[in-house]
N, C-alpha and C positions, 0 to 999 in steps of 0.2 A: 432191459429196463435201466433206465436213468433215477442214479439216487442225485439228492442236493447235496453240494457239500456244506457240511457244518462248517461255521465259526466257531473264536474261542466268545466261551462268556463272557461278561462284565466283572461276574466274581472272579472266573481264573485269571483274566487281566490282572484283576486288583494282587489278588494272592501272590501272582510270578511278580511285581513290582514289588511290594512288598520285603517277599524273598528276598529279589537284589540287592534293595536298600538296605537289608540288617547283614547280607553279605558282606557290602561295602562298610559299612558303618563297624566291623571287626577289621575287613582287610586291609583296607585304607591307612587308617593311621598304624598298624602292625608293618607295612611296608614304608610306609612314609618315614618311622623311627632308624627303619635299618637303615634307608638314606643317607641320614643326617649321620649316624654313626659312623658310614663310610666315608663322611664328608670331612666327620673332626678327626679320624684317622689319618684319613691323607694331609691335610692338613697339621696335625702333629709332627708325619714322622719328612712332611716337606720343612717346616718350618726346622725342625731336628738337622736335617741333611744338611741343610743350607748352612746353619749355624760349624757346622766340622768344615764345610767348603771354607768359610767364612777366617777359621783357625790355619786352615791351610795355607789360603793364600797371603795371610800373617807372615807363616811361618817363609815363606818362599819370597815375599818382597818386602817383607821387614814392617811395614804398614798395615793398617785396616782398609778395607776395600770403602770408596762413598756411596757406594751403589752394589747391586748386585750384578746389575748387566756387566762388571767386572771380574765379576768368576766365571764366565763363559769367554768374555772375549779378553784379547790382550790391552790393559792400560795404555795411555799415553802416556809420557817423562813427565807432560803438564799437567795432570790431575792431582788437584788437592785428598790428602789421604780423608779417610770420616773423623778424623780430629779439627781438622781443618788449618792444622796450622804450616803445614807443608807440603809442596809436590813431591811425587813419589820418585821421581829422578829416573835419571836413564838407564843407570845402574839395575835399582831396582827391578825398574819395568822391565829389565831382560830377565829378570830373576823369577818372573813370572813362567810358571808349570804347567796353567792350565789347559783344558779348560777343569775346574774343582767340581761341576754338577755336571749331570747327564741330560738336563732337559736344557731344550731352549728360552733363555730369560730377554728379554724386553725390557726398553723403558717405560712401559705403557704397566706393567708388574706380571706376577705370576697369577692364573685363576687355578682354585681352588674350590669346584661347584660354584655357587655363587659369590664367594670370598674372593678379593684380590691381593697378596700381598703385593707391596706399595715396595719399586724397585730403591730407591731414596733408604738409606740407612740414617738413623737418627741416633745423634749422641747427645747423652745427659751428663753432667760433668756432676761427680762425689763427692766423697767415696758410697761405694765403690763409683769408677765410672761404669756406665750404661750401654752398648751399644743395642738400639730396636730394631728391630722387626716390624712395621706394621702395618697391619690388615686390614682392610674395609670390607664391611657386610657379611661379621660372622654372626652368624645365629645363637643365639643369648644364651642357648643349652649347650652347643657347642663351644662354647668361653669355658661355660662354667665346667662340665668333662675335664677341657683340655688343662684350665686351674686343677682339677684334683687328679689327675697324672701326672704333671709336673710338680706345684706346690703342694700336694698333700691336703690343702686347704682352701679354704673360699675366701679370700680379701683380696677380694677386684685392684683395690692399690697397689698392694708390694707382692714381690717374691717375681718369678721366670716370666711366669703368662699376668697381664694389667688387661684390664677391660673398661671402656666405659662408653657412653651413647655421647660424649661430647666431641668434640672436633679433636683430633690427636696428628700433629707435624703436618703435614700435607692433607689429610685426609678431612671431608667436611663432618656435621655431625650425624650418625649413624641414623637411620630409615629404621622404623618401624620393627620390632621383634629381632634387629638387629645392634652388635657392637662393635666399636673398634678396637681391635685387640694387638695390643704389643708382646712381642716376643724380646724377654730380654737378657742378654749375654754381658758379665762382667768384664771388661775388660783393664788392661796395662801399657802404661805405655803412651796417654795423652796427656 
């Protein structure tokens, strides 16, 4: 004897849809959060690493680097230091240890999930002087974290970590739920 096979119903259809949807609608954004979490982490402690690279190679050619792609590769005698008012000389430039990071750096910047920090070092002249950091395309939550780990505080203007959606040194104005955020290191010596 031959049975028919059943279908599902119309209601259990609806009900296992149903289901998934309030599945998702918890898991979803519970995973989507840890993301971002991992994002302004790596983020922090890359933006952190850099900044000591940064002190190093100070310390080792007497100057501030203009770029980051100069903490991975060796300087020319011809590059103006990030003050701008002098080449780092030939002296110097042997005086160079690196390479100061572990990863590989670009002119094109570092990405950071959807973040890129911007290989160009920006100085603002004080006191104090300023040298930046800055980032295109961090996530508006992730500023704000990375401001209450570093400054203890929320004012997007001063203190380590500045954030804003307008155009910042090379960077255009930040896209949607996104900012451009600077990282910033006092410096000596310009």
């Amino acid at each position: 004897m031959r049975r028919s096979a059943r279908g599902f119903s119309l209601f259990e259809v609806l009900i296992s849809l149903a289901l998934l949807a309030l599945m998702s609608a918890v898991v979803i954004p519970a995973l989507m959060g840890r993301v971002r979490n991992a994002q302004t982490s790596a983020l922090g402690q890359t933006l952190f690493s850099m900044s000591l690279a940064i002190f190093e190679y100070r310390k080792a050619v007497t100057v501030y680097p203009p770029a980051l792609v100069h903490l991975a590769t060796k300087p020319l005698s011809t590059v103006t230091d990030a003050c701008g008012v002098t080449q780092i000389g030939a002296t110097n430039a042997n005086n160079w240890r690196g390479p100061y990071v572990t990863r590989e750096l670009v002119s094109g910047g570092v990405g950071i999930g959807d973040a890129v920090i911007q290989d160009a070092l920006r100085r603002v002249a004080g006191p104090p002087t300023i040298l930046f950091m800055d980032v295109g395309g961090v996530d508006t939550l992730s500023a704000v974290d990375l401001e209450r780990q570093y400054d203890a505080t929320v004012n997007p203007a001063t203190g380590t970590i500045r954030y804003t959606t307008a155009a910042v040194g090379g960077l255009p104005i930040a896209s949607a739920k996104t900012v451009n955020l600077s990282y910033g290191l006092p410096i000596t010596g310009c």
